[in-house]
matplotlib code that plots the C-alpha trace (Angstrom):
import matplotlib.pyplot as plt

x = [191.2, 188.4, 188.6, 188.9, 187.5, 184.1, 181.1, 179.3, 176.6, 176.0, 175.6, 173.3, 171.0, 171.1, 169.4, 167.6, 165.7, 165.6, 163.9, 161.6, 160.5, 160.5, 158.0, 155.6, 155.8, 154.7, 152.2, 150.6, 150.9, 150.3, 146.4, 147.8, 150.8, 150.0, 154.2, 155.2, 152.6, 154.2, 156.1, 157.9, 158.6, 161.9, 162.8, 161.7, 158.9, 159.6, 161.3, 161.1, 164.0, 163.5, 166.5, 164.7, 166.4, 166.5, 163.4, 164.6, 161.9, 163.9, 162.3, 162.8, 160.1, 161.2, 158.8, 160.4, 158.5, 159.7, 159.5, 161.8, 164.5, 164.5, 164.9, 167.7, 169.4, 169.4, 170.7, 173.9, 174.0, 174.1, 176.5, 179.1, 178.9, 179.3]
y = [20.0, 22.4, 25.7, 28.4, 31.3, 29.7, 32.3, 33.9, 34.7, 31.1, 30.8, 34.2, 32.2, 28.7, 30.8, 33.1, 29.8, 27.6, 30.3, 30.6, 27.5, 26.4, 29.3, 27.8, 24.7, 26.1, 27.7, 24.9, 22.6, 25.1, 23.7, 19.9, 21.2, 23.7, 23.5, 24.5, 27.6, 28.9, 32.5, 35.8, 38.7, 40.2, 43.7, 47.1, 49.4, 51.7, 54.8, 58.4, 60.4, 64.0, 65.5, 68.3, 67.0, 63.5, 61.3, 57.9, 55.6, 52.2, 49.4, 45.7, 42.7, 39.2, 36.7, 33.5, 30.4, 26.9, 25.0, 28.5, 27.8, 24.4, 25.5, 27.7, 24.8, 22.4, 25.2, 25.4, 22.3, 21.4, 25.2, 22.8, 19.7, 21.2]
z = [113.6, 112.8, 111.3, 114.5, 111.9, 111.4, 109.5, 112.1, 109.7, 109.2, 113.2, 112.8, 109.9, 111.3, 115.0, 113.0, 111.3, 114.6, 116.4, 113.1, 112.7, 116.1, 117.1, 114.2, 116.0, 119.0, 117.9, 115.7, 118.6, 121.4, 122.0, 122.3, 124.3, 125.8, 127.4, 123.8, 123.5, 127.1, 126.0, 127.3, 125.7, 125.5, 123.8, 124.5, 123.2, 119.9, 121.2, 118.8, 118.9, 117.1, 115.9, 114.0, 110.7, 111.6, 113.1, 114.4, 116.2, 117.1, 118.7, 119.5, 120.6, 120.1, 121.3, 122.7, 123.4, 124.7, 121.0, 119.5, 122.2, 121.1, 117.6, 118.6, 120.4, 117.6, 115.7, 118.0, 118.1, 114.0, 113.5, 115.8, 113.6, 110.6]

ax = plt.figure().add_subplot(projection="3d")
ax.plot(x, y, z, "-o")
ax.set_aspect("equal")
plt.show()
């Protein structure tokens, strides 16, 4: 029986490097196969909120392409063998 409190931040790192390394892959390989260069943005645009005391800008891109959601897959896939 496996352990039902597994480390989340091991899930977070194992996605974090699949979507790494599988976006390198897609883009080295992106002229050969050209299915693995295909991408989407997802996030918003950097927002400024001016508090007088306080300046926060937040923002958040990530850009997906096919070869990162692989990555991301195998990731899930080796966080549930482990």
């Amino acid at each position: 029986m496996r352990n039902s409190n597994r480390n989340h931040w091991l899930l977070l790192l194992l996605l974090v490097v699949g979507t790494v390394i599988g976006g390198l892959i897609g883009d080295i390989f992106k002229d050969s196969l050209g299915i693995l260069g295909y991408s989407k943005t997802v996030g918003f645009e950097p927002v400024s909120i001016n508090l007088i005391v306080l300046n926060l800008t937040l923002g958040f891109k990530l850009f997906l392409n096919l070869a990162s959601a692989i990555g991301m897959i195998i990731a899930i896939f080796i966080f549930t063998r482990l």
